[in-house]
N, C-alpha and C positions, 0 to 999 in steps of 0.2 A: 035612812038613819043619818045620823050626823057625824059624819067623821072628822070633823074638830077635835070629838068627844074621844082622845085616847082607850080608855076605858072602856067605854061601850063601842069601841070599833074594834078591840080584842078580843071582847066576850062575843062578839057577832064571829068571830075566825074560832073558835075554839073547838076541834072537833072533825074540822075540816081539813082535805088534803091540798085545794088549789081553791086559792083568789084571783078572781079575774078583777083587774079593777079599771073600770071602765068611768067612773065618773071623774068630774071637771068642766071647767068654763072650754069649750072645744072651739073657738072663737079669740080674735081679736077686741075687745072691748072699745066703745069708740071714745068712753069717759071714765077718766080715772081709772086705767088700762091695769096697770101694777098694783093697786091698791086692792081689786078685784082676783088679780090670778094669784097674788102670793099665799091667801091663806086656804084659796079651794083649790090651785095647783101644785102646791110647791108644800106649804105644813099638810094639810091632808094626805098628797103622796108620801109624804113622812109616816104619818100616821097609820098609813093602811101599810107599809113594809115593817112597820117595828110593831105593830100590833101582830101580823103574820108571825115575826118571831118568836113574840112572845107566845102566842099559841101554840107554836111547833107547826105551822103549814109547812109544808113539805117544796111548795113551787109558787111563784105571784106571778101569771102575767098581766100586763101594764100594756096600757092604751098612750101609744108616746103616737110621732105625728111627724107626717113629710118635712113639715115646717121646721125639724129640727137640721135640715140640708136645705133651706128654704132659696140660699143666696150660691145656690151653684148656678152656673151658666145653664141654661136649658140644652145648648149641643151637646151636652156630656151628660153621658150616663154614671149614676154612682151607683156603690155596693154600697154594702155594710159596713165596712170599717174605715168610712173617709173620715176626717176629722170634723166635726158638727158646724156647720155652717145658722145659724136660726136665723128667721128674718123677722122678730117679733117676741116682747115679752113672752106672747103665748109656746113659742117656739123653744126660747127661753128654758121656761119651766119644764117642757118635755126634756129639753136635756138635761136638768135638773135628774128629773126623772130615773134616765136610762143611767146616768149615772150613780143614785142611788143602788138601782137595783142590783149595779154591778159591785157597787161595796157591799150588800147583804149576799151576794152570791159567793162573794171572795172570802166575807168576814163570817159568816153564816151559815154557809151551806146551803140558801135556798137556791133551788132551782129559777133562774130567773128567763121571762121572755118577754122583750120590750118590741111592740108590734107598731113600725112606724107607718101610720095608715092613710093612706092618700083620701083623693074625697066622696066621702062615702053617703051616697044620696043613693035614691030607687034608679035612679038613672043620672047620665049625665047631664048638667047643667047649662056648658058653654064649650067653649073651645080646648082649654086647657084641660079640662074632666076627662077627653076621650084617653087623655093619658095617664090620668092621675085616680081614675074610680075606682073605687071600691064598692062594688054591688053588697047588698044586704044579706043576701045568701051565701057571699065570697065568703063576707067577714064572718058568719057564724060556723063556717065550713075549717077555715083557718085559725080561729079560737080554739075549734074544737082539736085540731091536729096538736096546737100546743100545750092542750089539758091531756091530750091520750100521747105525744111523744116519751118516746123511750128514754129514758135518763139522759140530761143533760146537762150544763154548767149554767150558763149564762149566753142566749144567743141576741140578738136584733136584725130585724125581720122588716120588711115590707109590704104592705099588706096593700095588696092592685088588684083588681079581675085580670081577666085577659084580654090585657089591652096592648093595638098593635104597635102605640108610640109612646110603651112605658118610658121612663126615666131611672128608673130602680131597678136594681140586680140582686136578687137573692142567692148568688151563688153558693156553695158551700151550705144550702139548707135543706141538700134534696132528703133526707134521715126525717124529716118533719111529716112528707108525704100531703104535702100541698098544692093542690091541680086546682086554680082559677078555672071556673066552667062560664064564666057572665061574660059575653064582648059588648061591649058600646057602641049603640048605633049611632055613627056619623049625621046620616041622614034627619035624627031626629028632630022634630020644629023647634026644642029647645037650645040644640047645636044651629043650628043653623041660621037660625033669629036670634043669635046672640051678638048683644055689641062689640066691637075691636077692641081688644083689649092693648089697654095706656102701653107706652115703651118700656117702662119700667117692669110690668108686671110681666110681658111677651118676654125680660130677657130672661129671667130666673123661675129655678123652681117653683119657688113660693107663691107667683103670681099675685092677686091684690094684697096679700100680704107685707111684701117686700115694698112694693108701692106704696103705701100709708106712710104720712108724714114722711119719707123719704126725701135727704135733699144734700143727700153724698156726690159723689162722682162714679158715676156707674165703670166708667173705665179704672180705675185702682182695683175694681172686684174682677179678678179674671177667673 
């Protein structure tokens, strides 16, 4: 459906107790980057919280993304409530995001869960993934916790398998009942044939995110 379309993205909530909303550009754009994420990242997330409302759903959870801590140093581990680092319009608009949902949770009442989700392939990728995956099973495993959790306010989440050199802390979420079961094989020919990644992308979370068009001073970023 079209979620531009206010209207008919209310009537499609109407009935229902939990939206998951998982659509959006999940990506960097390589042309005309903003003009792409503002109205299927940023209005459309609009759209699908104030159409919830208007229905009466009861809880939204929201597909937000690593990239919204994109530009932390990779030695450091963050929680949940560091202050949003983005390394990327796309990043950007996730915080857009999470902070919507936290005005309709405050102004509202909806139960809100913004699930910041590392990279979520059938396996890992490259080097960076073994820390950063999210297996396909994880993710439907951890949706599922935040559709059946017990009352809550408004939480933000990290969404990993069990990987052994996460970067994310969920602490304070054990009530969700979320056990990652998928490890990343190191070993894999896709790990292991993967190029070095640029200086840029090896220092920060975000990885080739943070890298694009980049041409800051990576030392002022501590």
């Amino acid at each position: 459906m079209d979620f531009g379309d206010l209207d008919a993205t209310t009537l499609a909530c109407e009935g229902i107790d939990c939206v998951v909303h998982l659509a959006g550009i999940p990506h960097e754009p390589l042309e005309n980057a903003w003009a792409q994420i503002l109205p299927t990242n940023i209005v459309n997330t609009y759209n699908v919280f104030e159409a919830a409302r208007r229905a009466g759903v009861k809880r939204v959870v929201f597909a937000s993304s690593n990239h919204v801590v994109g530009f932390y140093r990779r030695e450091r581990t963050v929680g949940v409530d560091v202050p949003p680092r983005p390394d990327s319009y796309y990043g950007v608009s996730k915080v857009f995001g999470e902070a919507l949902g936290r005005l309709y949770a405050d102004k509202h009442a909806i139960s809100v869960a913004c699930l910041r989700i590392g990279s979520f392939r059938r396996a890992p990728e490259d080097r960076r993934q073994l820390a950063t995956w999210l297996s396909h099973d994880d993710a439907a495993r951890l949706l599922r916790r935040c559709i059946d959790a017990p009352p809550f306010h408004f939480l933000v989440a990290y969404g990993v398998s069990d990987n052994d050199q996460t970067l994310w802390s969920d602490d304070g979420l054990d009530f969700l009942g979320f056990v990652p079961k998928d490890k990343p094989d190191p070993s894999s020919p896709a790990v292991v044939n993967a190029p070095a990644e640029d200086p840029i992308s090896l220092m920060f979370h975000g990885g080739t995110f943070c890298a694009m068009e980049f041409n800051g001073n990576p030392d002022e970023i501590d």
